[in-house]
VEXKOL-501471 format. One record per residue (C-alpha): residue number from 1; residue in three letters; x, y, z. Coordinates in nm, 3 decimals, decimal comma. Example, Ala and Ser with C-alpha at 12.3 -4.5 7.8 and 13.67 -1.06 7.14 Angstrom:
REM VEXKOL-501471
node pos->1; code->Ala; px->1,230; py->-0,450; pz->0,780
node pos->2; code->Ser; px->1,367; py->-0,106; pz->0,714
//
This chain:
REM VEXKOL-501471
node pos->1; code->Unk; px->0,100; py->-7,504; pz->7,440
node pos->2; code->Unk; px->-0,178; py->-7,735; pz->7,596
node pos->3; code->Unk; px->-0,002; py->-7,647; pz->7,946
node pos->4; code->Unk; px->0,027; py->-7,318; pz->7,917
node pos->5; code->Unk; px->-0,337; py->-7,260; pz->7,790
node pos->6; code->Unk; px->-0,456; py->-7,505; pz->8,141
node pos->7; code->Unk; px->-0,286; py->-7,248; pz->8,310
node pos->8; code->Unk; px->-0,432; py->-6,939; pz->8,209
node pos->9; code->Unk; px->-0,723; py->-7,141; pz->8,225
node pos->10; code->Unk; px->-0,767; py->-7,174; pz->8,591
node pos->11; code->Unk; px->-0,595; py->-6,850; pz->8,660
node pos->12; code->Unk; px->-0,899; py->-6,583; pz->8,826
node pos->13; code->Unk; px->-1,032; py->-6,313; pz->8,623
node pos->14; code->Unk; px->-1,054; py->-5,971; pz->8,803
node pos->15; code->Unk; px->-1,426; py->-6,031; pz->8,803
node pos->16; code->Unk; px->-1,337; py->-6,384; pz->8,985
node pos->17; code->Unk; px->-1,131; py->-6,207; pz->9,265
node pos->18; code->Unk; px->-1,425; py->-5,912; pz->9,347
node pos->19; code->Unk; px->-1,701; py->-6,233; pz->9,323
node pos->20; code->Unk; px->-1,420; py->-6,387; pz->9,613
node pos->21; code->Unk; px->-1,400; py->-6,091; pz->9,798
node pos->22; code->Unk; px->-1,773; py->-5,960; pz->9,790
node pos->23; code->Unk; px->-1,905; py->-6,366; pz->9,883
node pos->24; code->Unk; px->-1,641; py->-6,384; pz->10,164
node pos->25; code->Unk; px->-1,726; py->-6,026; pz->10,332
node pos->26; code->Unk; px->-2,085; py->-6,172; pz->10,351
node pos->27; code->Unk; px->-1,992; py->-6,481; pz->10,468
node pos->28; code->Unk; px->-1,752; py->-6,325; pz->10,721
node pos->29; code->Unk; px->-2,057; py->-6,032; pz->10,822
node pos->30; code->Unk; px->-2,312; py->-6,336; pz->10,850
node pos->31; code->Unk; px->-2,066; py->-6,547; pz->11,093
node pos->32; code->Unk; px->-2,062; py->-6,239; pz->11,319
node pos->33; code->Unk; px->-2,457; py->-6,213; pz->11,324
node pos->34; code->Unk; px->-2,470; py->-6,574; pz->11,430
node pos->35; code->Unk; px->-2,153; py->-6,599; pz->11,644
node pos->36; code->Unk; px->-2,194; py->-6,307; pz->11,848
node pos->37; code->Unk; px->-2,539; py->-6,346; pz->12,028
node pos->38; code->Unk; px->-2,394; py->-6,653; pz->12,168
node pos->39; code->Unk; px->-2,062; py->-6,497; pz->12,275
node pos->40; code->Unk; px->-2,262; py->-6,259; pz->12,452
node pos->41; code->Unk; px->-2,471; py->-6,515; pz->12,620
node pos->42; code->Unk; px->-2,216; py->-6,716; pz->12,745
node pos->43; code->Unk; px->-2,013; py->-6,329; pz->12,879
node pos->44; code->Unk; px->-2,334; py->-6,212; pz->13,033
node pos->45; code->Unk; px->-2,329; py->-6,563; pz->13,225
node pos->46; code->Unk; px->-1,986; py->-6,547; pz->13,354
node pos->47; code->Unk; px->-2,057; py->-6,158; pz->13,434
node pos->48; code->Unk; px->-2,203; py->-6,025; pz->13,787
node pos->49; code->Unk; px->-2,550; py->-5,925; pz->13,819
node pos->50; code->Unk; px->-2,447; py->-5,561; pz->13,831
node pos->51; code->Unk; px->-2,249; py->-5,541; pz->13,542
node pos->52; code->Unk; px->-2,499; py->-5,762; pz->13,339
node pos->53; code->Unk; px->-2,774; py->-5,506; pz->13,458
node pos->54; code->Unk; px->-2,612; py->-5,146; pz->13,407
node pos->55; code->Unk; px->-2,521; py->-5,294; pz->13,007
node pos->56; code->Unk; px->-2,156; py->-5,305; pz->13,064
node pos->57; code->Unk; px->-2,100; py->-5,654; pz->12,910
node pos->58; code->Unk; px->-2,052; py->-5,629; pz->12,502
node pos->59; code->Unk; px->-1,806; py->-5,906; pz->12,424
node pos->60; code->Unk; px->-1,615; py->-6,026; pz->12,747
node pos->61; code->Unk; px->-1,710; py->-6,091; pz->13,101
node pos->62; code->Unk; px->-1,707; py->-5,779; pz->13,306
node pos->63; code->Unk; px->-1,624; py->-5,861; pz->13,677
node pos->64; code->Unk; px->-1,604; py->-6,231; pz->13,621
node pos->65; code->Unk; px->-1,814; py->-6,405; pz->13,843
node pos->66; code->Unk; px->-1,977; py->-6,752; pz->13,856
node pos->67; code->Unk; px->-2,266; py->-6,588; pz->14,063
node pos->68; code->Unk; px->-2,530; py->-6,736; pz->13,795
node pos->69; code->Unk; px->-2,426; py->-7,066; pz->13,781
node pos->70; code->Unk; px->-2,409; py->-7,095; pz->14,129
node pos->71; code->Unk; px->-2,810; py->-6,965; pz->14,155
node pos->72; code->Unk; px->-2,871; py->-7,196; pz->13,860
node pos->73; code->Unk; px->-2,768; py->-7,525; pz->14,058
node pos->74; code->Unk; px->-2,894; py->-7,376; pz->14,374
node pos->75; code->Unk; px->-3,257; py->-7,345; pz->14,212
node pos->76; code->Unk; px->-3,485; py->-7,661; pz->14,295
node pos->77; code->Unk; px->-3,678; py->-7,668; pz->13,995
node pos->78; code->Unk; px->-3,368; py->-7,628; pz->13,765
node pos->79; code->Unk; px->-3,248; py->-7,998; pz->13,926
node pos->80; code->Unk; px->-3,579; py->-8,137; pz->13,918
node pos->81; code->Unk; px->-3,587; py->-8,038; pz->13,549
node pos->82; code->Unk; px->-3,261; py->-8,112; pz->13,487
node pos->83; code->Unk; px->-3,365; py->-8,455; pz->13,576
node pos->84; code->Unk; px->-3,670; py->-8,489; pz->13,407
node pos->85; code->Unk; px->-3,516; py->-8,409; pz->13,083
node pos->86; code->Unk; px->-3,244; py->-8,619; pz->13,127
node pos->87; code->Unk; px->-3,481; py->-8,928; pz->13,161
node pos->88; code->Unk; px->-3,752; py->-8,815; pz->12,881
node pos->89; code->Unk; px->-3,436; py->-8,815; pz->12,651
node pos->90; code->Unk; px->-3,265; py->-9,100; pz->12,703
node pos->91; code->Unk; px->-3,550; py->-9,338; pz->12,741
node pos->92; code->Unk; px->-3,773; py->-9,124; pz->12,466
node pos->93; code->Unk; px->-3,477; py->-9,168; pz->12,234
node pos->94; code->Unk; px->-3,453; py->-9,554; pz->12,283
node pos->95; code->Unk; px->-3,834; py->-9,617; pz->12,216
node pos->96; code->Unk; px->-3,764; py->-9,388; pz->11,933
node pos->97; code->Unk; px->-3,524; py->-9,571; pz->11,773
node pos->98; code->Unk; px->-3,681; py->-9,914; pz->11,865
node pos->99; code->Unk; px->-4,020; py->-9,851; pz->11,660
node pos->100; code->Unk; px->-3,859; py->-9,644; pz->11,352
node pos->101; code->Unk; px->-3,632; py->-9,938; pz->11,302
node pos->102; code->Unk; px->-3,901; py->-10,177; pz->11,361
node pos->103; code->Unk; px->-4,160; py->-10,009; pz->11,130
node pos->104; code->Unk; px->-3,869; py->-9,920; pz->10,901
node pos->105; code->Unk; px->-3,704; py->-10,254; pz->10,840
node pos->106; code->Unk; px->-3,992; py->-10,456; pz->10,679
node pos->107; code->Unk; px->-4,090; py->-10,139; pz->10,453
node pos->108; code->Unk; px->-3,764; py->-10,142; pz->10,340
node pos->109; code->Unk; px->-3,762; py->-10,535; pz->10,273
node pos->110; code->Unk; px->-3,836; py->-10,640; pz->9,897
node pos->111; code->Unk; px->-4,177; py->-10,867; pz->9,855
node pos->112; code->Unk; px->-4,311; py->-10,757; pz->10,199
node pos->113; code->Unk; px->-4,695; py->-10,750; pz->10,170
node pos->114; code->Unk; px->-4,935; py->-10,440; pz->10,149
node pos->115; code->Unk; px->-4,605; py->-10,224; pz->10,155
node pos->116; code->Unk; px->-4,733; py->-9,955; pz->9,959
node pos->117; code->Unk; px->-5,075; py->-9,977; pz->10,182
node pos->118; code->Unk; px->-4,877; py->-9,939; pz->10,533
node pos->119; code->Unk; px->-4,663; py->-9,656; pz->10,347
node pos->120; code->Unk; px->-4,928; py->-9,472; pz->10,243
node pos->121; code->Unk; px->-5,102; py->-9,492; pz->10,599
node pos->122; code->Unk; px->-4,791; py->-9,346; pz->10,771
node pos->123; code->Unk; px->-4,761; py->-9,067; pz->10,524
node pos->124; code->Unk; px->-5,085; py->-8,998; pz->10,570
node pos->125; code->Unk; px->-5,065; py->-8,915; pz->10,965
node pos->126; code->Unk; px->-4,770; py->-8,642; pz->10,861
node pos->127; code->Unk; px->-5,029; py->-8,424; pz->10,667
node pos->128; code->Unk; px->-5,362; py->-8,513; pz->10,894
node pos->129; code->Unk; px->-5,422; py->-8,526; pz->11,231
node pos->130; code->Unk; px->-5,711; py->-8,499; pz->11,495
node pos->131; code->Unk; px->-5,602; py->-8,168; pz->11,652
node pos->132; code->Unk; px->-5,501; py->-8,094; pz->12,008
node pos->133; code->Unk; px->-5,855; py->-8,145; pz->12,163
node pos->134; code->Unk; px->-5,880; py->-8,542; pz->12,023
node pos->135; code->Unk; px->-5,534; py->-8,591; pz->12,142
node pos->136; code->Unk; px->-5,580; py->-8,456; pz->12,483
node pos->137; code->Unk; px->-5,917; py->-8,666; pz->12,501
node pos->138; code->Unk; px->-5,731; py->-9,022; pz->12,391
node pos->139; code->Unk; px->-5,419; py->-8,911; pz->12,616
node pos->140; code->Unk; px->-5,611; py->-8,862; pz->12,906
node pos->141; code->Unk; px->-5,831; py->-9,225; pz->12,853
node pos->142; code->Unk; px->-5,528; py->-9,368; pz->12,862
node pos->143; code->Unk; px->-5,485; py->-9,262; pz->13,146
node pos->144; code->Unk; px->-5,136; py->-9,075; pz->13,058
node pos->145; code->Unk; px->-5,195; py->-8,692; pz->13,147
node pos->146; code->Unk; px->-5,012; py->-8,614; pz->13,429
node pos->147; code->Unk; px->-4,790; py->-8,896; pz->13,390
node pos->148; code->Unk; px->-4,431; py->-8,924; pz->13,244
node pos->149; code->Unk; px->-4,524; py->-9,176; pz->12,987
node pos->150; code->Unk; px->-4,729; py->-8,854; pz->12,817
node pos->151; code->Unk; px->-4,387; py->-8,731; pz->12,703
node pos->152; code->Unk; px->-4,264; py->-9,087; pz->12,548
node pos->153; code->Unk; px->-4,565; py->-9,288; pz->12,459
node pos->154; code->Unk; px->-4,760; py->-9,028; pz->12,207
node pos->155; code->Unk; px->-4,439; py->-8,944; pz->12,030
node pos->156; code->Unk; px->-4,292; py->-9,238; pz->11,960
node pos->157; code->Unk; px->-4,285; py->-9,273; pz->11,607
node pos->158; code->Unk; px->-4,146; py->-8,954; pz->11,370
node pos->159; code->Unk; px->-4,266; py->-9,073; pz->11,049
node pos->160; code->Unk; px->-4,028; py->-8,874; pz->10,857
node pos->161; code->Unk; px->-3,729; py->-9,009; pz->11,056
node pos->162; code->Unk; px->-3,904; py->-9,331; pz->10,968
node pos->163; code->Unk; px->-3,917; py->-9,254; pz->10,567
node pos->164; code->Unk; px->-3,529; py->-9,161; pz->10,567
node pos->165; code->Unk; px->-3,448; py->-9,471; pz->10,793
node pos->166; code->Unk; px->-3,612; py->-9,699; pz->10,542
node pos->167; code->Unk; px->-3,495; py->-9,492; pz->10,207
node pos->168; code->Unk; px->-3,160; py->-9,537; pz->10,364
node pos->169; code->Unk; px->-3,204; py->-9,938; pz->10,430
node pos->170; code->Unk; px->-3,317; py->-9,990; pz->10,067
node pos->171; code->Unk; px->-2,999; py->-9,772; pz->9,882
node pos->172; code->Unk; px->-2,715; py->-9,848; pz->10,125
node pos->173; code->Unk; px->-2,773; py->-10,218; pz->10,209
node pos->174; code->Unk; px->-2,745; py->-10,408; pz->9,839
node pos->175; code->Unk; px->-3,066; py->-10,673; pz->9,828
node pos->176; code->Unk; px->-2,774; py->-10,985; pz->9,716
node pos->177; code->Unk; px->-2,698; py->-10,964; pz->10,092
node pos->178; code->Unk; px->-3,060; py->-11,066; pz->10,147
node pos->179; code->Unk; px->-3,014; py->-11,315; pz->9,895
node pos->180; code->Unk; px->-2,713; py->-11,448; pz->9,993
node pos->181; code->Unk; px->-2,780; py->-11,418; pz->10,391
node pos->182; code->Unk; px->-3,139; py->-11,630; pz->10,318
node pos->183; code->Unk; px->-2,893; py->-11,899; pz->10,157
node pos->184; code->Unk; px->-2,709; py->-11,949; pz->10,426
node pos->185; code->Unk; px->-3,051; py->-12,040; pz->10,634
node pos->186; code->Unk; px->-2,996; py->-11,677; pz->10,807
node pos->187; code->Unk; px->-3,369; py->-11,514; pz->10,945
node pos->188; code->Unk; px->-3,521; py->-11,183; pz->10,923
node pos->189; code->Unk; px->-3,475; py->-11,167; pz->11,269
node pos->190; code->Unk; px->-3,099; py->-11,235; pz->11,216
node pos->191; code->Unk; px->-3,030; py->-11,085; pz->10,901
node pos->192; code->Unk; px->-3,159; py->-10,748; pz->11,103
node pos->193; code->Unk; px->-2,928; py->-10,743; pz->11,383
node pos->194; code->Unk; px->-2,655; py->-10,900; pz->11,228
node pos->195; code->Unk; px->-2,626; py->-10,706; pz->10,856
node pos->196; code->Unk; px->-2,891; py->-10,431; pz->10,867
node pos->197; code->Unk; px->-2,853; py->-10,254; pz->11,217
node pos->198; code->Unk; px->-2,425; py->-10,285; pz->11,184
node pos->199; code->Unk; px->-2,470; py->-10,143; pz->10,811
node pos->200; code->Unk; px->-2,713; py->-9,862; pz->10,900
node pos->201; code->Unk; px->-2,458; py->-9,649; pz->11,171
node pos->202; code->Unk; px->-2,474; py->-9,366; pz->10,972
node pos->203; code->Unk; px->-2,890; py->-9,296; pz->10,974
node pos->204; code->Unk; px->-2,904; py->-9,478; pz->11,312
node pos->205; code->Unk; px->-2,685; py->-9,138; pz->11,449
node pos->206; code->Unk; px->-2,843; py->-8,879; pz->11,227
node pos->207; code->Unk; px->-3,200; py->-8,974; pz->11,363
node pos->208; code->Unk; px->-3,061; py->-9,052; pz->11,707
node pos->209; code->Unk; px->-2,918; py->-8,724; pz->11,726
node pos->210; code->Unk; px->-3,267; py->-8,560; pz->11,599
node pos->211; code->Unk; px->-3,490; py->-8,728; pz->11,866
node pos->212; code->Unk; px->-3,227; py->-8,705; pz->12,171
node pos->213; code->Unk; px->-3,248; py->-8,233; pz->12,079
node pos->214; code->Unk; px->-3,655; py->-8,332; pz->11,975
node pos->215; code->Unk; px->-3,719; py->-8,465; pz->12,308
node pos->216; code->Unk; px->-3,421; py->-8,202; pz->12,468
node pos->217; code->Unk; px->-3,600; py->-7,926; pz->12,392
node pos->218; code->Unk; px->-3,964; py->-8,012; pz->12,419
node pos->219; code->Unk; px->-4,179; py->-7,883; pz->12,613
node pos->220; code->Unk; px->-4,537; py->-7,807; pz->12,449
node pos->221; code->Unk; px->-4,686; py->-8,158; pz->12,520
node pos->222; code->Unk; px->-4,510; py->-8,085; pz->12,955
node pos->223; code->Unk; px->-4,709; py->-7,773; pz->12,947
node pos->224; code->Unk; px->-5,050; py->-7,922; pz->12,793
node pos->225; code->Unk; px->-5,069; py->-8,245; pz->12,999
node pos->226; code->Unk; px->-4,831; py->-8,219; pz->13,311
node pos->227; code->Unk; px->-4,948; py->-8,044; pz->13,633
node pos->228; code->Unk; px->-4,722; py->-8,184; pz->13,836
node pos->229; code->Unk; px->-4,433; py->-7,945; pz->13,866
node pos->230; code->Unk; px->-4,234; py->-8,245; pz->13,952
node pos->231; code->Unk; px->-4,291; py->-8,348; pz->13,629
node pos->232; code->Unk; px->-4,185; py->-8,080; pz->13,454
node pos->233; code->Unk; px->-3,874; py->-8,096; pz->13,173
node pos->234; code->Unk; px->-3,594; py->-7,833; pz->13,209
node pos->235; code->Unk; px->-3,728; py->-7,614; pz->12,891
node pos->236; code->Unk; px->-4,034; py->-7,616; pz->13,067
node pos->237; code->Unk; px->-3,843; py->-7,446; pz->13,332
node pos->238; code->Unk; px->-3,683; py->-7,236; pz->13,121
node pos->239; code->Unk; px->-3,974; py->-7,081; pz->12,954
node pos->240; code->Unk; px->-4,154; py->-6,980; pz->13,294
node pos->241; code->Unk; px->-3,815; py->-6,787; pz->13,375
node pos->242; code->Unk; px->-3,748; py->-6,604; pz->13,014
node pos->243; code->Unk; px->-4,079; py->-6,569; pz->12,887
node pos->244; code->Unk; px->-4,330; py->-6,570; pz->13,226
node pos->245; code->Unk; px->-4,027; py->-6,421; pz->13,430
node pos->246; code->Unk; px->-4,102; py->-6,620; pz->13,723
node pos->247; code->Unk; px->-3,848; py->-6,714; pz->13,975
node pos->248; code->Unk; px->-3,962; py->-6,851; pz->14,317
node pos->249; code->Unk; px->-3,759; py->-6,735; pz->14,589
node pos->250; code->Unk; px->-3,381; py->-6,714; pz->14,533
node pos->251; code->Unk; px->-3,209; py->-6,735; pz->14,833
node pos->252; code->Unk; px->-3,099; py->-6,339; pz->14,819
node pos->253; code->Unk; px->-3,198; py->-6,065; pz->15,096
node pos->254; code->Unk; px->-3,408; py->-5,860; pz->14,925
node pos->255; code->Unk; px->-3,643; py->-5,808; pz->14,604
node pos->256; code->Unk; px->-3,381; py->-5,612; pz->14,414
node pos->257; code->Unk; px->-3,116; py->-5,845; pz->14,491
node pos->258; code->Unk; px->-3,362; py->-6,122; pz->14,355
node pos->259; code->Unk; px->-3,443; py->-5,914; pz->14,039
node pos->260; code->Unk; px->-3,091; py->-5,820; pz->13,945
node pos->261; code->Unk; px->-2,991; py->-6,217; pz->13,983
node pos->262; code->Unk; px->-3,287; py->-6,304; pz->13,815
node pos->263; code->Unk; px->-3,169; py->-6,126; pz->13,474
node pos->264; code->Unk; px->-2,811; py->-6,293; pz->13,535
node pos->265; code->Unk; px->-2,979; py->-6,671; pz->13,598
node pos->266; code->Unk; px->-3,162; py->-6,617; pz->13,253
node pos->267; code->Unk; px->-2,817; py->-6,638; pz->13,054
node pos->268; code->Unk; px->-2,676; py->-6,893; pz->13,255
node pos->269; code->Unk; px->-2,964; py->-7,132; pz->13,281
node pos->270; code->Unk; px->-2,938; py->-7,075; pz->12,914
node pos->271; code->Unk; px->-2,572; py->-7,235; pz->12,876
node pos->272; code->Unk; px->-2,709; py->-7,534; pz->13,137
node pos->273; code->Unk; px->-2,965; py->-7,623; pz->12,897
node pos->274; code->Unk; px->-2,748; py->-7,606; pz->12,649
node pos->275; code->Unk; px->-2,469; py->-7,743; pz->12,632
node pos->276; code->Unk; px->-2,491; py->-8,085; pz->12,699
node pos->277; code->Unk; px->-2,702; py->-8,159; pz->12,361
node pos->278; code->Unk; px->-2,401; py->-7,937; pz->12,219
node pos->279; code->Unk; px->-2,129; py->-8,161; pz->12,324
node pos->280; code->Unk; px->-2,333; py->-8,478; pz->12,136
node pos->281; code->Unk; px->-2,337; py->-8,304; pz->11,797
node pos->282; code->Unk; px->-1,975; py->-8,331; pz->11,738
node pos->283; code->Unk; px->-1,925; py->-8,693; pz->11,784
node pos->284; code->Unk; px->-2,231; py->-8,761; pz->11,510
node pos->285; code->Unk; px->-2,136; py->-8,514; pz->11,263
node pos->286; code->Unk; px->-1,922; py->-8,735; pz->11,028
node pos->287; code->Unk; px->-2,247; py->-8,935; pz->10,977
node pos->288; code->Unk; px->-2,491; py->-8,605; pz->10,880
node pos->289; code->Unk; px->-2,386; py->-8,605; pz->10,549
node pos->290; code->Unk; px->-2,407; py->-8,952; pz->10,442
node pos->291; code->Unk; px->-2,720; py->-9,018; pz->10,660
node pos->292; code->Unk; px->-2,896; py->-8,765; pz->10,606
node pos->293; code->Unk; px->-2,900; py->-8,727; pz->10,181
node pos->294; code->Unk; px->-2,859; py->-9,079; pz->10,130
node pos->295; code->Unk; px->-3,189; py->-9,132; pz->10,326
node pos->296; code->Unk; px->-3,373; py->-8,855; pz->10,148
node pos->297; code->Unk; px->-3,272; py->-8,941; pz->9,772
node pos->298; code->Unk; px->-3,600; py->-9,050; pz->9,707
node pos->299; code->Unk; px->-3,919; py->-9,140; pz->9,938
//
């Protein structure tokens, strides 16, 4: 009897199978809204200017055609970007993780001093701040506008990266480590790099993976303090061609030629840009989940 009636228990109810059907049909209508802009990106950028143009392309590439791409890599300022970002990202990314993990790892240590004081300074920059015109006035003392450093130095810290790194250090890492590490004469120094950095892989990718597309897709701070078009990141680049719609001199014969090739390097410039921060995500996934609401259980 007690089988039978764990049977009918878990068996659906009509009203079960219309919930099943009516949740997956929205599900399944919001995966299209989302799925097919891209698809028709990435078409439109394996399409030829004309048939991107006259509105031919709706799901595949009409007249396939690596015409874009080709103008993409023979634009200047798309390498220069290209570049640019490349080295903001990498190096911003390492300074990132260098002072959240610094500033993190002695919050998160039991009977440090003034803790709550430090805490409560930090937290206090993520609601408050001097505005753009105090910034611009210290960044440019320091002698930093028009200089690459602009897009590393000011932004080094994110203290809510810095919050979940240090939420994450004090649930995940269990303090008779400390204990038994300080027994065995280990240092903070040591018990950092040898127990706390191997043990905190998980957060360590999460936030990694947050200020590598941060600094990816920045561009704000390039277009407030960097002249230099030398200097300038790839986004940067990107938003004088989608939003300005300014393309210097593609190496076409005349202005309609540029024009139509203009509309087709839009959609492939935006694949460049991209995918490469697309092709990271996948290899730091497995650690969203347990970085990410581990380190935001509590503040």
């Amino acid at each position: 009897m007690a089988k039978n009636i764990s049977r009918n228990a878990i068996k659906d109810s009509k009203s079960d199978k219309v919930l099943y059907f009516v949740s997956g049909t929205l599900l399944l209508l919001f995966t299209i809204t989302v799925i097919y802009p891209l698809i028709y990106i990435v078409s439109c950028s394996f399409s030829s200017a004309h048939a991107v143009n006259s509105g031919r392309v709706v799901l595949l590439p009409v007249d396939f055609s690596l015409t874009g791409y080709e103008a993409v890599f023979n634009y200047k300022r798309v390498l220069t970007g290209y570049g640019n970002t490349i080295f903001y990202t990498v190096f911003g990314t390492v300074l990132n993780l260098i002072i959240t993990l610094m500033t993190a790892y002695p919050l998160a240590m039991p009977g440090f001093q003034f803790k709550k004081g430090y805490s409560f300074l930090f937290t206090f920059t993520m609601f408050f701040s001097g505005g753009l015109v105090p910034a611009y006035l210290l960044n440019s003392s320091l002698g930093l506008v028009n200089s690459p450093w602009v897009m590393l130095i000011p932004g080094m810290l994110s203290v809510y990266n810095m919050i979940v790194t240090r939420t994450f250090i004090q649930n995940s890492i269990p303090v008779e480590l400390l204990e038994a590490s300080q027994i065995d004469g280990c240092s903070w120094f040591g018990y950092f790099f040898k127990i706390v950095l191997p043990l905190s892989k998980a957060v360590i990718a999460v936030i990694t993976l947050y200020y590598a597309v941060g600094h990816w897709n920045a561009y704000f701070n390039a277009m407030i303090y960097l002249n230099d078009r030398h200097l300038h990141p790839l986004q940067l680049v990107l938003r004088e061609i989608l939003v300005e719609n300014s393309i210097e001199a593609l190496d076409v014969a005349t202005e309609d030629a540029q024009a139509s090739l203009a509309e087709l390097l839009k959609y492939a410039l935006i694949i460049v840009s991209t995918v490469p921060i697309l092709c990271v995500y996948p290899f730091v996934q497995k650690y969203f989940m347990k970085g990410v609401m581990i380190g935001s259980v509590k503040g």
